[in-house]
C-alpha positions as CSV (number, residue, x, y, z in Angstrom):
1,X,3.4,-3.7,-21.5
2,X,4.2,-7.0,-19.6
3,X,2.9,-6.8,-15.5
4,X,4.7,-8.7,-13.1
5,X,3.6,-8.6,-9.3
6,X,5.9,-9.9,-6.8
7,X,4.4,-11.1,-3.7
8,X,5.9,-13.1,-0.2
9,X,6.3,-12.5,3.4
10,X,8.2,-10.1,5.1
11,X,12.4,-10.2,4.8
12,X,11.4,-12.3,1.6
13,X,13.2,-10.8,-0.7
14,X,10.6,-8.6,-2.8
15,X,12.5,-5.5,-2.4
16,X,15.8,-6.6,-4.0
17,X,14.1,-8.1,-6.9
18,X,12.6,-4.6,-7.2
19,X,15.6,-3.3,-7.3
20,X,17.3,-5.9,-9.7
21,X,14.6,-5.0,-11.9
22,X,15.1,-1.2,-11.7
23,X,18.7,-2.1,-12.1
24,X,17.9,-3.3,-15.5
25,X,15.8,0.1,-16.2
26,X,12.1,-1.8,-15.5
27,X,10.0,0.9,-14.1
28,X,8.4,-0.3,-10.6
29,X,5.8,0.7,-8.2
30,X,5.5,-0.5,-4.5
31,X,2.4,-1.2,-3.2
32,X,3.9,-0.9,0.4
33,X,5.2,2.7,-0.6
34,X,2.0,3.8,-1.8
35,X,0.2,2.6,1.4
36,X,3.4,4.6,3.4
37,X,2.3,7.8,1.5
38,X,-1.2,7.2,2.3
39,X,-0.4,8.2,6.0
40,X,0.6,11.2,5.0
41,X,-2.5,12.1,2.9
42,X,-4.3,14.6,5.2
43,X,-8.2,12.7,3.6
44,X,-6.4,9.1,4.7
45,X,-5.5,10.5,7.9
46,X,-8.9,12.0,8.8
47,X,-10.9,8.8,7.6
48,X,-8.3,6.6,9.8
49,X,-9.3,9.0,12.8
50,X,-12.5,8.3,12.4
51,X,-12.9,4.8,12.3
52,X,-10.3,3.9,14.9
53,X,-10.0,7.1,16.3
54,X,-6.5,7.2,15.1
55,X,-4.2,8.0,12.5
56,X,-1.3,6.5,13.6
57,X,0.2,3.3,11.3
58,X,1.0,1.2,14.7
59,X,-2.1,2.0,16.7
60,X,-4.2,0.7,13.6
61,X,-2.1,-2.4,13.4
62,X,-2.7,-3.5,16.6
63,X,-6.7,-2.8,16.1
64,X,-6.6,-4.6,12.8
65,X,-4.5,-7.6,13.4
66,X,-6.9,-8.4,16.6
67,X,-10.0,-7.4,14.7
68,X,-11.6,-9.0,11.6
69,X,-14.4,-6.6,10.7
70,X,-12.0,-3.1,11.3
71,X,-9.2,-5.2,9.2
72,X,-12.1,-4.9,6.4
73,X,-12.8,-1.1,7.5
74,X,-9.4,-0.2,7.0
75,X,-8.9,-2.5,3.4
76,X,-12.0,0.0,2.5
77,X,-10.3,3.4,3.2
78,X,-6.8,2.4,1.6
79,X,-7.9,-0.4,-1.4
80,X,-9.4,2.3,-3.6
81,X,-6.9,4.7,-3.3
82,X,-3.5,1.6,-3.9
83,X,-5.7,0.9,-6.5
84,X,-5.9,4.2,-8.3
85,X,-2.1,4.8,-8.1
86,X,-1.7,1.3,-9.8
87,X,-3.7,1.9,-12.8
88,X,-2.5,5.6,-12.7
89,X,1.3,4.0,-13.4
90,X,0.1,1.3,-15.6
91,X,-1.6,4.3,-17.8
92,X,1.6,6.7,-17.3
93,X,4.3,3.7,-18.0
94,X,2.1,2.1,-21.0
C-alpha cells in the first residue's frame, strides 16, 4: 500500500484533494476528523478538563496558542490516540 500525506495551511486546499482522491475510490483518513471525534471521547474530554480545566475545543485553543508548555500537554493527550487511528487504517486498508 502506497501512503501519501497531504499537508498546508488552512483554506489550502487539502480537503479537495481528499476528495479528488476519494473520487477516484482511494481510501482516506483525516487527521483533523480524528482529532474532531476526539472531543467527543468522554476519556479525551475528562483528560482535557483536567489539564486546562476545560473540555471545550476553543477554550483550549486560546490556552495553547499563548502557551508553549500546555501546547505540549495537549500534543500528549491527543498524539497517541491520532496515532492509533492511523495505524489502525493503515492495518484495516492494507
Amino acid at each position: 500500500m502506497k501512503k501519501v500525506a497531504i499537508t498546508g495551511n488552512i483554506a489550502s486546499g487539502k480537503s479537495a484533494v481528499e476528495d479528488i482522491l476519494k473520487s477516484y475510490g482511494y481510501k482516506t483518513l483525516c487527521a483533523d476528523k480524528i482529532v474532531a471525534n476526539l472531543y467527543q471521547n468522554e476519556k479525551i474530554l475528562a483528560q482535557l478538563e483536567n489539564t486546562f480545566s476545560t473540555s471545550e475545543k476553543k477554550e483550549i485553543a486560546q490556552i495553547v496558542f499563548n502557551d508553549a508548555q500546555k501546547k505540549l500537554e495537549l500534543e500528549k493527550i491527543i498524539h497517541p490516540f491520532v496515532k492509533s487511528e492511523i495505524l489502525n487504517f493503515f492495518q484495516k486498508n492494507s
